[in-house]
C-alpha positions in Angstrom: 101.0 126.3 50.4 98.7 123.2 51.8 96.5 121.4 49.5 92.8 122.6 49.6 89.4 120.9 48.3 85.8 122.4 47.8 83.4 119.9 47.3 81.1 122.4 45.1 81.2 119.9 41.8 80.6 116.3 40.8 84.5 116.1 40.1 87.4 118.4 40.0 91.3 118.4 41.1 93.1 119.4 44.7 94.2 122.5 44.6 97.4 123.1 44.1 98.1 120.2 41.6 101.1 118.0 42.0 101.0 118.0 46.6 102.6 115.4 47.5 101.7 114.4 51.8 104.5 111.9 51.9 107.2 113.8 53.0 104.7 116.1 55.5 103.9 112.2 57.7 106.8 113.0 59.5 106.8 117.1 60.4 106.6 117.7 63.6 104.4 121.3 63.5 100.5 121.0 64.4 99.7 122.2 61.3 97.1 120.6 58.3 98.3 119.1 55.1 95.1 119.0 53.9 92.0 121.1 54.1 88.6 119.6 52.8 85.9 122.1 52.6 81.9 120.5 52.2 79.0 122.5 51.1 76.8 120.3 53.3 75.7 121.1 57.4 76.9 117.2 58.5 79.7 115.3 57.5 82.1 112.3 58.3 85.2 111.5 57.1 87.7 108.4 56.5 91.4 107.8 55.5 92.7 104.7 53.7 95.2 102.9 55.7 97.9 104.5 53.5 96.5 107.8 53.1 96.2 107.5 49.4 92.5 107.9 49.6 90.2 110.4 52.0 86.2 109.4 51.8 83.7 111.9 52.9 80.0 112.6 53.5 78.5 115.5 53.2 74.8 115.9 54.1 72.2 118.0 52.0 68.5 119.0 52.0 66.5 115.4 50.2 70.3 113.8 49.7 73.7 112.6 51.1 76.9 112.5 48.9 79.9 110.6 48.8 83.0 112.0 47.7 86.2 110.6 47.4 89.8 112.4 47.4 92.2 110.8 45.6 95.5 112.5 47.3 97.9 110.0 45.3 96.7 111.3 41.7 95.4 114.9 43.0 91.8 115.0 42.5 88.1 114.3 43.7 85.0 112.9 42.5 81.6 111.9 44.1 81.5 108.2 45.0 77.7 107.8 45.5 74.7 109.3 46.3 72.1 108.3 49.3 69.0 109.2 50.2 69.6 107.8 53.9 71.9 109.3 56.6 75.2 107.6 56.8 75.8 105.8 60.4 79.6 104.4 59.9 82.1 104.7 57.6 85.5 103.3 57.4 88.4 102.0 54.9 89.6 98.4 55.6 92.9 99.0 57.4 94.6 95.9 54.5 92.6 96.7 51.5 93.8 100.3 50.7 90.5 100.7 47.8 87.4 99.0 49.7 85.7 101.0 51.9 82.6 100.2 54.5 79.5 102.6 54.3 76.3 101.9 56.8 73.2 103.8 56.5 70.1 104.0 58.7 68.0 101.5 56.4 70.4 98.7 58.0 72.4 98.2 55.1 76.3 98.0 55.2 77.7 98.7 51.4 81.2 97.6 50.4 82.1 100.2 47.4 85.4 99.9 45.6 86.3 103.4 45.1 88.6 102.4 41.8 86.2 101.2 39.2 82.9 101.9 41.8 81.9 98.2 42.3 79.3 97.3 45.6 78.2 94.5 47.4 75.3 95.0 49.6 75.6 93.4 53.3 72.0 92.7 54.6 71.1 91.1 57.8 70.6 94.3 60.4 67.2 94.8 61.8 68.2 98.1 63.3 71.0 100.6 61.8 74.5 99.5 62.1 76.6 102.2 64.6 79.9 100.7 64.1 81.9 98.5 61.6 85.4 96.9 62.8 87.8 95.3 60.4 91.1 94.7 62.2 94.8 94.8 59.9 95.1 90.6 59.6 91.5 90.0 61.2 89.7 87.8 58.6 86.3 88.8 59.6 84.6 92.4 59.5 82.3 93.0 62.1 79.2 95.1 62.0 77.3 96.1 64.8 73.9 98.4 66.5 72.7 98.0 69.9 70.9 94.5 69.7 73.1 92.3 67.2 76.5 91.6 65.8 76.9 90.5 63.0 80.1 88.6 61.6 80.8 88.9 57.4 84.3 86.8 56.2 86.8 88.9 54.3 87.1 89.3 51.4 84.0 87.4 50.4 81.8 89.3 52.7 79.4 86.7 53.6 77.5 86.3 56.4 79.4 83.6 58.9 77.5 84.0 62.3 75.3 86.2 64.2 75.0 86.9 67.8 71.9 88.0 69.1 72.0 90.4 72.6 70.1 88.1 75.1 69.9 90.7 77.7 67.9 94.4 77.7 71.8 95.3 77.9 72.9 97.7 74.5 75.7 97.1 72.8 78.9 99.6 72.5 81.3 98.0 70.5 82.6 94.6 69.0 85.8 94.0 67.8 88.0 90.8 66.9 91.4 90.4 68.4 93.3 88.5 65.7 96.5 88.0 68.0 94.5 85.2 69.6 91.7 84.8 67.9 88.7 86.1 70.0 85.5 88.1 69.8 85.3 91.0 72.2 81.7 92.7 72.7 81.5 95.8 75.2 78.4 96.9 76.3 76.5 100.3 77.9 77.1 98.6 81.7 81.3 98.1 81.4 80.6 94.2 80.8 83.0 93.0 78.2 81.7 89.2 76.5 84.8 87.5 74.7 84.3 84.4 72.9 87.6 82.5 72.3 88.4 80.9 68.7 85.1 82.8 67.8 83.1 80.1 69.3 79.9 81.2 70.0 79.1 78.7 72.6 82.1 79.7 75.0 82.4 83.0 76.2 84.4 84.8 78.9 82.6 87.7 81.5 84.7 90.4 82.7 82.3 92.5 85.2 83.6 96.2 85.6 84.5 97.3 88.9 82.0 97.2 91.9 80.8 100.5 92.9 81.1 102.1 90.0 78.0 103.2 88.2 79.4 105.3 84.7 77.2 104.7 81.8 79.8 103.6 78.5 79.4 105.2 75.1 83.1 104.4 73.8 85.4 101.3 73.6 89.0 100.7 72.2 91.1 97.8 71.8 95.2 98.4 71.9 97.2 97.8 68.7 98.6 94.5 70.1 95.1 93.0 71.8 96.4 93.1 75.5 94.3 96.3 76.4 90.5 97.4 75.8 90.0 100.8 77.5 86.5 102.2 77.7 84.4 105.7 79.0 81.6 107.2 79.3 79.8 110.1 81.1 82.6 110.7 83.3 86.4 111.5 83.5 87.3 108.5 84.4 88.2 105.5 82.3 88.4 102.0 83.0 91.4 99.5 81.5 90.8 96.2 80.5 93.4 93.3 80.5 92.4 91.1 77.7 95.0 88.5 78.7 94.6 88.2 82.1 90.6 88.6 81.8 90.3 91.1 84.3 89.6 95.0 85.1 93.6 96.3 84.9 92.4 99.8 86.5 90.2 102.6 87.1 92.4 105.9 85.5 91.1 109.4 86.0 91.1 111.6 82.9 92.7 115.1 83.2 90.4 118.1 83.7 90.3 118.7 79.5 88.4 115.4 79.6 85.1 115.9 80.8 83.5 112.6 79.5 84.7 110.3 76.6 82.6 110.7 73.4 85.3 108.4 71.5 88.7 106.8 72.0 91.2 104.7 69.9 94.6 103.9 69.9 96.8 105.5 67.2 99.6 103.8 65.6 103.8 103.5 66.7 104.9 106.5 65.2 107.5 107.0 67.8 109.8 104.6 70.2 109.2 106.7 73.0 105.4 106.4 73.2 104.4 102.9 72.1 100.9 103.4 72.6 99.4 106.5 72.3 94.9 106.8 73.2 92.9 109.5 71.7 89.5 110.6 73.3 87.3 112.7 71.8 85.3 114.2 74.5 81.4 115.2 73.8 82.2 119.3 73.5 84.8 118.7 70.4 88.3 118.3 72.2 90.6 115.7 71.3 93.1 114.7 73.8 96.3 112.8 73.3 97.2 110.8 76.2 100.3 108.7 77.1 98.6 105.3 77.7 101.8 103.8 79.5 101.9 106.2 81.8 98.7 108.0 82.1 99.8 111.8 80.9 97.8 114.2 78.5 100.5 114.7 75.7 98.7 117.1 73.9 95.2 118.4 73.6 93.7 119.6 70.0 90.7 122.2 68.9 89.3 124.8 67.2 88.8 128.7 68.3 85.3 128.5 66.8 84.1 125.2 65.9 84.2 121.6 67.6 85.2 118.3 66.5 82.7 116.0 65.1 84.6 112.9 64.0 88.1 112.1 63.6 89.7 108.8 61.5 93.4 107.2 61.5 95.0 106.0 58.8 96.7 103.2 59.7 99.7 103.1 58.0 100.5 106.7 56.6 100.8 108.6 60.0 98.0 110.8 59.2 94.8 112.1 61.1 91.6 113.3 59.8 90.0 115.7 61.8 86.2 116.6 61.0 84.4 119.9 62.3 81.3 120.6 62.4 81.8 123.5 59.7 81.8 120.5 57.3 85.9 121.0 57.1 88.3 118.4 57.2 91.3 118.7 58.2 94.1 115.8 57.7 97.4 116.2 60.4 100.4 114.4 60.7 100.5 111.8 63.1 103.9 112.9 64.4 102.4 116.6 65.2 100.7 115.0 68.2 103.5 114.0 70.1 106.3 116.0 72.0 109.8 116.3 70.4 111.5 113.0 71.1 115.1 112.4 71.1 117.2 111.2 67.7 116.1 107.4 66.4 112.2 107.5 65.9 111.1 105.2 63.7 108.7 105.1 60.6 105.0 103.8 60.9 104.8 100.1 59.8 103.8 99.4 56.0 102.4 96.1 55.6 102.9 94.2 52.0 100.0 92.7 50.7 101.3 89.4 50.3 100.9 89.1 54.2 97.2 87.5 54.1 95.8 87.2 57.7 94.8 83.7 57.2 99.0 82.3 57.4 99.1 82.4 61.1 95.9 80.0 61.6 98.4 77.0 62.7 100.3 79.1 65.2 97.1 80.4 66.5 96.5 76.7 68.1 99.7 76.8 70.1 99.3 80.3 71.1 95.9 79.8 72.1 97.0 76.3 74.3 100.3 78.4 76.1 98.0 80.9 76.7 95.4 78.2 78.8 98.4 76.8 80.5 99.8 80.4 81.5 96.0 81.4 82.7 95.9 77.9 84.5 99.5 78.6 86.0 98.0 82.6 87.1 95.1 81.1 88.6 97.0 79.1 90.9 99.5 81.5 91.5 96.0 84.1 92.7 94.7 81.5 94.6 97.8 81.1 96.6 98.4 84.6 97.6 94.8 84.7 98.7 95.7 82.0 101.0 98.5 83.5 102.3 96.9 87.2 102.8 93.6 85.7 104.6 92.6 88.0 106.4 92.7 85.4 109.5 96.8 85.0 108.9 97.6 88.4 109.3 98.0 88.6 112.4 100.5 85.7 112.7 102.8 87.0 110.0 102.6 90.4 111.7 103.8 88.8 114.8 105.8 86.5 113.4 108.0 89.1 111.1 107.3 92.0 113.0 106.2 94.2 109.9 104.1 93.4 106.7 106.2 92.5 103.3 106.9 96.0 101.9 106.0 94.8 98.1 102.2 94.1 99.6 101.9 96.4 102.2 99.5 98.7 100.5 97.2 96.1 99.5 97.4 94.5 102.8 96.7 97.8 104.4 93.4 98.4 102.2 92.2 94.7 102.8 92.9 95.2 106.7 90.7 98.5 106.7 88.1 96.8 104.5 87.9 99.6 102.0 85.0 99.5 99.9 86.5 101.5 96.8 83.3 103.7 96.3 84.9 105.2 92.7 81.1 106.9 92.1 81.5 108.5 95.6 85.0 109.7 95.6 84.3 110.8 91.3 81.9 113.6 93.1 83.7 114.6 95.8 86.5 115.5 92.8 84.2 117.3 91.0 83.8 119.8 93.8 87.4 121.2 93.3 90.2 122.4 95.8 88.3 123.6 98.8 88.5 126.8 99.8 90.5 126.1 103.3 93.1 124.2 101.2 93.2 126.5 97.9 96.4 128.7 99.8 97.8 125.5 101.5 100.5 126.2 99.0 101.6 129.5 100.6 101.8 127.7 103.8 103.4 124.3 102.8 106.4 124.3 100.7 107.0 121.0 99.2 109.6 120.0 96.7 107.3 117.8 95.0 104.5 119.2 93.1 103.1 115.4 92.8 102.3 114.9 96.6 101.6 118.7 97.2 98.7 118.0 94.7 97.8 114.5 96.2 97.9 116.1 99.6 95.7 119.4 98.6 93.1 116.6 96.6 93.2 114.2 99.9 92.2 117.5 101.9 89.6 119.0 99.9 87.8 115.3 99.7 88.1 115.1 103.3 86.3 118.9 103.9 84.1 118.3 101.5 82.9 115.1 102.9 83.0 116.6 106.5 82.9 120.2 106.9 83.9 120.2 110.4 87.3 118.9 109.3 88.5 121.8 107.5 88.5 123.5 110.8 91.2 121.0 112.4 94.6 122.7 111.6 96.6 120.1 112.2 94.3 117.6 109.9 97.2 118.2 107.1 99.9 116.8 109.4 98.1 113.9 110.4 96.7 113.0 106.7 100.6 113.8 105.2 102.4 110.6 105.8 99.2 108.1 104.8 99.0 110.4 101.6 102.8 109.5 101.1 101.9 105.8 101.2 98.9 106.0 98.7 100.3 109.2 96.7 99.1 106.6 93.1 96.3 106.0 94.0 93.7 108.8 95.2 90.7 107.4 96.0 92.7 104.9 99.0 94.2 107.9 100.0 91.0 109.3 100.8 89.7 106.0 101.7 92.5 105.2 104.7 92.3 108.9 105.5 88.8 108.4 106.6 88.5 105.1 107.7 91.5 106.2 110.2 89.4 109.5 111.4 86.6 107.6 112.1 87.7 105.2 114.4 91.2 106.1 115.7 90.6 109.4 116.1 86.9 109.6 117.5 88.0 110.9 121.0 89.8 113.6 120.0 87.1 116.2 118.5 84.7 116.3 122.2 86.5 119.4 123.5 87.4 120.7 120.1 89.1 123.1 120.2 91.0 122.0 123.1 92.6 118.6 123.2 91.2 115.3 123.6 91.2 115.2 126.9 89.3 111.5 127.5 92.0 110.3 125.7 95.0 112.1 127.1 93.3 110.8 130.3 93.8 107.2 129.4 97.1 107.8 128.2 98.0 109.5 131.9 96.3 106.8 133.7 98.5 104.0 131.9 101.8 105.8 132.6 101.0 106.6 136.4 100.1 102.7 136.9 103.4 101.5 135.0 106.1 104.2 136.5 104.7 106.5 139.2 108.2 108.1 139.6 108.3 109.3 136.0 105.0 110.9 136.2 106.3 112.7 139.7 108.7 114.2 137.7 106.4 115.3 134.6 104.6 117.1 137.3 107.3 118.9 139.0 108.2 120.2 135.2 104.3 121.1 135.0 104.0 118.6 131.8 100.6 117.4 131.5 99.2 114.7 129.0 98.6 117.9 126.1 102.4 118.2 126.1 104.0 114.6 125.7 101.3 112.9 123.9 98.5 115.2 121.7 101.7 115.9 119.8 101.6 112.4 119.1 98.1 111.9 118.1 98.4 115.0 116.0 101.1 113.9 113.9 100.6 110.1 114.0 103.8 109.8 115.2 105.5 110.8 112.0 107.4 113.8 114.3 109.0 111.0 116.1 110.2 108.0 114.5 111.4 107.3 110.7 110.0 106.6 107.8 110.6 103.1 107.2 109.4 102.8 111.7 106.7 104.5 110.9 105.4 102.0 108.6 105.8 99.0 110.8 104.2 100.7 113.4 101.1 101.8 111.4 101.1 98.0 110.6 100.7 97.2 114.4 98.1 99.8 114.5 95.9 99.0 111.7 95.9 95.5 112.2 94.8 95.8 116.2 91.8 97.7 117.9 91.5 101.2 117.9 92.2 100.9 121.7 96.2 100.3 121.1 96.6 104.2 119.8 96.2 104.9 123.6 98.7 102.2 124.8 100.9 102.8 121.8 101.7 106.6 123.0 102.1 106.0 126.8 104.5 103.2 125.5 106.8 105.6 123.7 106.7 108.1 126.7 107.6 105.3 129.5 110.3 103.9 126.6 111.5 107.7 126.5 111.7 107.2 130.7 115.8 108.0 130.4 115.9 111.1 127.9 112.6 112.2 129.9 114.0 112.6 133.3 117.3 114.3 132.0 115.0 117.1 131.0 115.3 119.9 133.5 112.0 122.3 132.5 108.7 122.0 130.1 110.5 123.2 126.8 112.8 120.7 127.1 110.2 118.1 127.2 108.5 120.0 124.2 111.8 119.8 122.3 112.1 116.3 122.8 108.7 115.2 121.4 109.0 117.4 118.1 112.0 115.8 116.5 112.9 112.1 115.7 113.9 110.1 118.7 116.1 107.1 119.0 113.8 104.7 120.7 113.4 101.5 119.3 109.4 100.7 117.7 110.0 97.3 118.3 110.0 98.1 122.1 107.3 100.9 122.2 104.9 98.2 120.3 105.6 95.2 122.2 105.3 97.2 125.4 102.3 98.6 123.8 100.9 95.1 123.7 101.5 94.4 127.1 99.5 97.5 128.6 96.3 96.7 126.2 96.4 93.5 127.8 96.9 94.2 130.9 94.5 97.5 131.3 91.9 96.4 128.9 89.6 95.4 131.3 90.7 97.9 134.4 90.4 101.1 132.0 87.6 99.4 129.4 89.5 100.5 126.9 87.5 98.7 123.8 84.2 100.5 125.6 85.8 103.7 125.3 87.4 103.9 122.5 84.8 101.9 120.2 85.2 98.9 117.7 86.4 99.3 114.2 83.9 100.3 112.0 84.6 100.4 108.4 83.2 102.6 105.6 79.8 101.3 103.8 79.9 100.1 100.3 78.1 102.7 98.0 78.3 105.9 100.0 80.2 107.8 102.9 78.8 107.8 106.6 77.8 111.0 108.2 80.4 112.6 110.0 78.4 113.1 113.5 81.7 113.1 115.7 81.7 116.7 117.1 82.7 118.1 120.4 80.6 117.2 123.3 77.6 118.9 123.9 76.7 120.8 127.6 73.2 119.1 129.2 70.5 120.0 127.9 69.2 122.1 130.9 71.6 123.9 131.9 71.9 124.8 127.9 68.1 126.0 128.1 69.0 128.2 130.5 71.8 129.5 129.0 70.1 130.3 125.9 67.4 132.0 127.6 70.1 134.5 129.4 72.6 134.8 126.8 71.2 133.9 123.3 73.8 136.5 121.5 76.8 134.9 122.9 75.5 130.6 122.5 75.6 132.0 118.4 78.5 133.2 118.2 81.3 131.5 116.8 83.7 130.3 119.2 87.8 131.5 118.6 90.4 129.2 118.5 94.3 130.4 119.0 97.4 128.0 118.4 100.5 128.2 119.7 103.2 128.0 117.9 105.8 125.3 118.4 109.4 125.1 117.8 109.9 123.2 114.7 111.1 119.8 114.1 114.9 119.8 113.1 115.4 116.9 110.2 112.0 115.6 110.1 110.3 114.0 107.1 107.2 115.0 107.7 106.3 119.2 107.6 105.8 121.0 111.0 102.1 121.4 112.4 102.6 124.8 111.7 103.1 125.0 108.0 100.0 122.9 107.8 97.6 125.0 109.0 95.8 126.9 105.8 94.5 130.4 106.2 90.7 130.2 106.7 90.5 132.9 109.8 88.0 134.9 107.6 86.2 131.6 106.2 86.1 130.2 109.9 84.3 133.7 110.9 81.6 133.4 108.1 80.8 129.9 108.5 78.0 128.2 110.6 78.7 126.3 112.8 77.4 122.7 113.2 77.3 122.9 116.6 76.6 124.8 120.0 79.0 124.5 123.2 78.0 126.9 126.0 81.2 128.2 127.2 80.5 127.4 130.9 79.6 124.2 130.6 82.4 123.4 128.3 84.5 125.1 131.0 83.0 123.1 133.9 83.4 119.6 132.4 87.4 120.5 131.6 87.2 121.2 135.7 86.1 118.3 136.7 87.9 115.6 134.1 91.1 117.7 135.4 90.4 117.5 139.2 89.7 113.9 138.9 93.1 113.7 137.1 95.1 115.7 140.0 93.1 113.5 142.5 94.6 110.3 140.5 98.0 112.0 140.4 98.2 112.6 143.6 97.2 109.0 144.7 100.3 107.8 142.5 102.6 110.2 143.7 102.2 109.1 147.5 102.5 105.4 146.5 105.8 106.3 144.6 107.2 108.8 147.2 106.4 105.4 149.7 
């Protein structure tokens, strides 16, 4: 039977006597050791770094009460009474009897809880919010919005104050003691470190551009590299106190709605090293994995939410606080899956080691640490040199491909992504969309990882365009970038987009027919660079929707490699958007032999689903040689458009749709048939033989099951059947008038 407190007198004894936690620290069942039970409405709780003592306030009509719970010697007694509401409270994580109490009239009190001594810390001019005391820190810091305020340990007296310059409030302050530094976090994501706690150096690291989250919590790691913070969001950004920079931007799972609180919790296991907490603002704790990012486990209550929660740091216990006034202390070990044989014990530090004996090494540390910083800053500066923008293109030419290590970061500063965090946070919040919420019925992949980073990519996309969730084969073409960026969601979404926008701009004006402006261009090149091929596409009945809209619609992951298609993207993204056209009648006149062994249509068909066995090195460099040849003849750049890339701070609005009829003969056509103009118009697919070994999924299995959705929707625009029908006429006769001009020259 666990141990039980009611706080209903001045004194009294746990209940069953003789409980002993020490041999629960280590139990591995999500159950409490310990249940504290106040009589008040609010209350806050902390546990002594060895868990021998549990302080706790309990609130009451006029008064506020103190009590302390003895676990060691099995009883409880009130500590001290206050008028004033306490605002922090906290055991210093060495000194297993001296605890830290702040109230609203700006007063921090050091009690002893043995014999009830107190020394009064006075120098707030607003109520404190937080008090840090780190394990061999030899200062305590106090803090509110406008001031910190740093006290020497154990004397407690006031050694330095720094004053908040800016309108900017302050979130939390802490003191590194592995290299001896102030950290201050405020509301913005600015983090202020002062080095050697020298108030008149100070280091700025900015949070990430684009991102506008408002910060209420802050947490420095166990060893000093990390400080993690959150706010009103689910994401959280990671801190790299060494190298002074933003480490990442992580996206909390969908327990975490905000971050109310975080800290890290001690080793109490080899196989998670460091382990964060976040309390979010409805009363869930979640434990996440900080190495890797995963929710380990996720704590509450049927009935009642969380209101505080305290570590002890060397016991392996948690105190959990509801807002029932209960306490509830767990082991430490409870939190964490079953590991294998070998875990360790949580660290017990003797209190002979005195913070103040590793002052001399502190000086070398701190002047390796300078060189190391001097030698990264060189090391950054070069590899900015060498990935100037302005070089690129010579080490693309030069090796052929980009370095694989850098390739994604090349890729991103190519496109000049703007990393709009705010932007893609909301388009998260929106959830699966409802074209992609069955894609899984459709699309069977073996890896639940890029299934999800696929169906995320897609619903972002719709959700940012609606016209997009129409395209079937939008999942086939976004696949393969997905695959590149599957770590990293919002430059998923980001390259998806910026590569819609300009590479594929031509291919939505007949929608839902092909692109035919751009199979045009692709025809015209291959008629003026081998006539005699094209003679024999025609006596085959091939057209331009056969050999290369396959291509587009795939971006060319039916047909080459993996590892090809990379290097070929790297031509693509690196060039105008007017080399996609080159790039395809390239692979067709490469394919001239295997082409004119075919003997009907399917045939042809057959040989542009499945992986071929030309060389990329030839389609590009041929590829090359038509831009620059046809540029001009064809204005290829005119048609096709310059690269644009996305704005910083928002998404541009998707106005590519399917081009319209004149607006004449669309009057008229309203006026005579204003029941058929507003109706929907019915697309059917034809399905194509699938692609035999491929590593990228058929166009077929993409294509989600939105029939009824398609029928209910609006649509964006209005095509008048006829006209639609009488521009496809006449870009077709001009194409069999250009044909045929070929075909004589070639017959001659």
């Amino acid at each position: 039977m666990r141990p039980r407190v009611e706080l209903e007198a001045v004194a009294g004894e746990v209940w069953p006597g003789g409980y002993d936690l020490t041999p629960h620290k280590t139990s591995k069942k999500l159950v409490s050791v310990l249940d504290v039970i106040g009589t008040g409405h609010s209350q806050v709780s902390a546990l002594s770094c060895h868990g021998s003592y549990l302080a706790t306030v309990t609130h009451e009509p006029g008064t506020n009460l103190v009590f302390i719970v003895s676990v060691s010697n099995n009883k409880f007694y009130l500590l001290k009474r206050m008028v004033e509401q306490c605002t922090a409270l906290l055991f210093h994580p060495h000194q297993e009897t001296q605890l830290f109490l702040a109230s609203a009239s700006c007063k921090v009190y050091s009690i002893n809880v043995e014999d009830g001594s107190v020394v009064v810390m006075q120098g707030h001019s607003l109520p404190v919010v937080g008090v840090e005391a780190g394990l061999r820190s030899p200062v305590v810091l106090t803090f509110n919005p406008q001031e910190v305020l740093l006290w020497s340990w154990p004397s407690m007296a006031l050694t330095n104050r720094l004053r908040q310059q800016e309108p900017l409030p302050v979130v939390w302050a802490g003191h590194v003691w592995q290299r001896d530094e102030l950290v201050v976090a405020y509301s913005c994501g600015s983090v202020l470190l002062w080095p050697g706690r020298r108030a008149t150096t100070e280091v700025h690291i900015e949070p990430p551009e684009g991102l506008v989250l408002e910060f209420r919590a802050f947490a420095a790691s166990r060893g000093g590299e990390w400080l993690v913070g959150g706010g009103q969001s689910h994401l959280f950004v990671t801190y790299c106190l060494t190298s002074r920079c933003v480490a990442q931007v992580v996206q909390l799972p969908s327990s975490c709605t905000d971050v109310f609180r975080c800290f890290f919790l001690p080793a109490v296991c080899p196989n998670y090293p460091q382990v964060l907490a976040v309390l979010t603002s409805r009363g869930v704790l979640n434990i996440i994995d900080f190495t890797n990012t995963t929710k380990l486990k996720t704590l509450r209550a049927q009935r009642h939410l969380i209101d505080s929660v305290s570590v002890s740091e060397c016991s392996g216990f948690l105190g959990v606080t509801y807002d029932n006034s209960t306490t509830k202390v767990y082991p430490l070990r409870a939190l964490l899956p079953v590991a294998a044989p070998g875990e360790v014990q949580p660290a017990v530090l003797a209190k002979e080691e005195v913070a103040f004996q590793i002052v001399e090494e502190r000086k070398k540390e701190q002047q390796q640490q300078e060189k190391e910083e001097d030698r990264k800053k060189a090391v950054v500066k070069d590899v900015q040199e060498l990935l100037d923008k302005n070089k690129w293109c010579r080490i693309l030419l030069e090796f052929g491909s980009f370095p694989e290590k850098y390739r994604r970061v090349i890729w991103a500063s190519v496109l000049e992504l703007p990393r709009n965090y705010s932007v893609f946070s909301a388009l998260l919040d929106k959830g699966t969309h409802p074209a992609y919420q069955e894609l899984g019925e459709t699309l069977q992949l073996s890896d639940g990882g890029l299934f999800k980073a696929l169906q995320r990519t897609l619903s972002c996309l719709a959700h940012w365009a609606p016209f997009l969730a129409k395209v079937c084969y939008l999942p086939e073409l976004v696949f393969p970038f997905v695959k590149v960026y599957r770590t990293n969601p919002l430059l998923a979404f980001e390259v998806t987009a910026t590569v819609i926008l300009n590479w594929c701009r031509l291919w939505f004006e007949f929608w839902p027919s092909a692109g035919v402006t751009v199979l045009n261009l692709v025809e015209q090149l291959v008629c003026e660079a081998d006539p005699s091929l094209l003679a024999h596409l025609m006596r085959l009945r091939v057209t331009a929707e056969c050999y290369a809209w396959p291509l587009f619609t795939s971006a060319f992951s039916r047909v080459v490699s993996s590892s090809d298609w990379l290097v070929l993207w790297d031509h693509l993204l690196s060039s105008p958007p007017s080399l996609l056209p080159c790039v395809a009648a390239a692979f067709t006149l490469a394919s001239r032999h295997s082409l004119l062994s075919c003997t009907d249509a399917q045939e042809v068909e057959l040989y542009y689903q499945q992986e071929s066995w030309v060389s990329v090195k030839k389609v590009v460099d041929q590829a090359y040689d038509l831009h620059r040849q046809k540029k001009k003849v064809y204005s290829l750049n005119k048609v096709c458009g310059d690269f644009t890339p996305l704005p910083s701070g928002g998404l541009p609005l998707f106005n590519i749709a399917p081009r319209p009829a004149s607006a004449s003969a669309s009057t008229q056509e309203e006026n005579r048939r204003p029941q058929t103009l507003r109706s929907p118009t019915t697309t059917t697919t034809t399905t194509t033989t699938p692609r035999h070994a491929s590593p990228y999924p058929s166009p077929t299995s993409f294509k989600p099951k939105n029939s009824h959705q398609s029928e209910q929707e609006e649509m964006v625009y209005v095509i008048g059947r006829q006209e639609l029908q009488q521009q496809e006429e006449q870009c077709l006769d001009s194409i069999m008038k250009l044909r045929q001009r070929h075909l004589a020259a070639g017959l001659t």
